[in-house]
N, C-alpha and C positions, 0 to 999 in steps of 0.2 A: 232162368227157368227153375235152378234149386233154391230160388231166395223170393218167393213169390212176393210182391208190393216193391219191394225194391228202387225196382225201374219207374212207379208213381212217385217215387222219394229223392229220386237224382232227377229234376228235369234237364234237360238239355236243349229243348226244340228252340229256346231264345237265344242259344250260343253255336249252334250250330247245325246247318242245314238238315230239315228235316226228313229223316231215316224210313222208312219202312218196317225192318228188321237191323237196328242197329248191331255193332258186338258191342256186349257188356260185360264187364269183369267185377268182380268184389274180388279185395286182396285184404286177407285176411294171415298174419303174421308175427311172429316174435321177434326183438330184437335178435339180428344179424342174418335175418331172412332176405337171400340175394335173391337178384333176378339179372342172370349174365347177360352182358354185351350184345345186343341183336336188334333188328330194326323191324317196323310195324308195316305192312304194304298197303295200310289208310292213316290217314289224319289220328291223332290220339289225344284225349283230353285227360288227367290222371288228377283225378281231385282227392287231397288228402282229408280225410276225418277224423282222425283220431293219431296221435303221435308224430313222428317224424323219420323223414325217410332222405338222405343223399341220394341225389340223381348225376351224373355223369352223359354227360353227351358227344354224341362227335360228327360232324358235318357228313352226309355222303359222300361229298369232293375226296375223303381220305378216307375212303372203303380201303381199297389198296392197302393201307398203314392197319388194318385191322383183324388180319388172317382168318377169315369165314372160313364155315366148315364144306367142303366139294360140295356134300349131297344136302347141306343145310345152310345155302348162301344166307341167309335170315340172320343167323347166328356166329357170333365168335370165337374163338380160342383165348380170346385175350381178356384177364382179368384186369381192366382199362382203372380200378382201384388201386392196385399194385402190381405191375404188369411188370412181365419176369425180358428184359429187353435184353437181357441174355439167349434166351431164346426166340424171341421175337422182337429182332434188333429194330423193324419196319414202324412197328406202335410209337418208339420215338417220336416221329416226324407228323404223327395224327393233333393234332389240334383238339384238345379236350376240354370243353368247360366243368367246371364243379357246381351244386349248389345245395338248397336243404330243402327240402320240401317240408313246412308245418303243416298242423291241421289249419285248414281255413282256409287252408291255398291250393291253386288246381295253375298246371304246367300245360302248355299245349306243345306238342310234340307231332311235326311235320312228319308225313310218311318218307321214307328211307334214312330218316335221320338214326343215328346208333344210341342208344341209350341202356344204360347200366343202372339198377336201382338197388339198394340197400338199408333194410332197417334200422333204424337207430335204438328203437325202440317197441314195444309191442304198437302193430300200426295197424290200420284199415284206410284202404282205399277204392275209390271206384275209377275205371278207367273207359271211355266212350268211344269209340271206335268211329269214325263218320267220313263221309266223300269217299270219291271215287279211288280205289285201287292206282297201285303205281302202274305205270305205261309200260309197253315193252321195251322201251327204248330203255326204260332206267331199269329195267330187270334184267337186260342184256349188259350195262353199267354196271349192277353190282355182279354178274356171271364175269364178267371180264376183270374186275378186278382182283379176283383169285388168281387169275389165268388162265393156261390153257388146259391147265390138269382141269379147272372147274368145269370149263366147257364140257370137255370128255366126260366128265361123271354126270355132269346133268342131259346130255344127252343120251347117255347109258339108259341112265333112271329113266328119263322122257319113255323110249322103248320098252326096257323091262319090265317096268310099273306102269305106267302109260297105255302103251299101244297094247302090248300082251298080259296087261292087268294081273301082272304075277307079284304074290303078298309080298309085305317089307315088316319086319319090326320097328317099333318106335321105341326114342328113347324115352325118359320121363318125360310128360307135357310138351313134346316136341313135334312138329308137322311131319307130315308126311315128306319121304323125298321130294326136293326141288323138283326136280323131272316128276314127278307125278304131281305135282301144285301145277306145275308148269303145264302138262299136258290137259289136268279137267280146268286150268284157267284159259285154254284155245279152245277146248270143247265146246266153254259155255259160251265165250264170243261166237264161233262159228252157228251156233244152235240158235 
């Protein structure tokens, strides 16, 4: 919507099932521009254009090895680049691939898979959002893999932000509490 034509200039409808209202990103950055550890809850296509960017991935199976944040299951604590296994002795045991993204190449990246992305250099990219949202079984998956502390906080959040619609600060470009994702993503199924 701020990059009006844009969306004429990426087609996507011959790669990937056709959208409605897609999500679309421009990534727009300087060398050593991160984007932490955290996973997508649709399909993601990340096509580079311009410079080059290291991506880092990690299977859902090893959510558990990635310490999510309670109220931001989405997101990590672990900088999966150089990860401090001093304090986060569990990231050992995660299963990481490396790779580099150039211009000219586009990555497809499966919803709940974890992925970490970092500039090499001044880069642009667009990333496409497409298919259906993760299930609840696998949203119950990555809830469980925190443990039980996660449970407790996302059904805190669920109630407080949810049911009694009472405000949350955000951090920079980050969602809203899980428990309130949680709760308008039952809303909208029930409605």
């Amino acid at each position: 919507k701020k990059l009006p034509g844009v969306g004429a200039d990426c087609e996507f409808a011959r790669l990937t099932p056709s959208e409605k209202n897609p999500t679309q990103f421009v990534w727009i950055g300087s060398a050593g521009t991160r984007t932490g550890l955290h996973f997508d809850m649709q399909n993601n296509v990340l096509c580079q254009f311009y410079g080059t960017k290291d991506i880092w991935l990690v299977p859902p199976e090893d959510s558990r090895y990635v310490y999510s944040y309670p109220d931001s299951i989405t997101k990590s604590k672990v900088a999966v680049d150089q990860p401090d296994i001093g304090h986060y002795p569990q990231c050992a045991k995660a299963r990481v691939m490396h790779g580099t993204l150039a211009a000219g190449e586009l990555l497809f990246i499966p919803h709940s898979w974890w992925h970490s992305v970092i500039s090499n250099s001044v880069s642009i990219s667009f990333s496409h959002e497409f298919g259906s949202k993760i299930s609840w079984g696998q949203i119950a998956q990555a809830i469980s893999a925190g443990g039980f502390g996660h449970w407790l906080t996302v059904i805190r959040e669920f109630v407080r932000h949810g049911l009694c619609n009472r405000p949350f600060s955000r951090r920079l470009h980050d969602d809203p509490p899980f428990g309130r994702l949680g709760y308008e993503m039952l809303r909208d199924t029930l409605a």
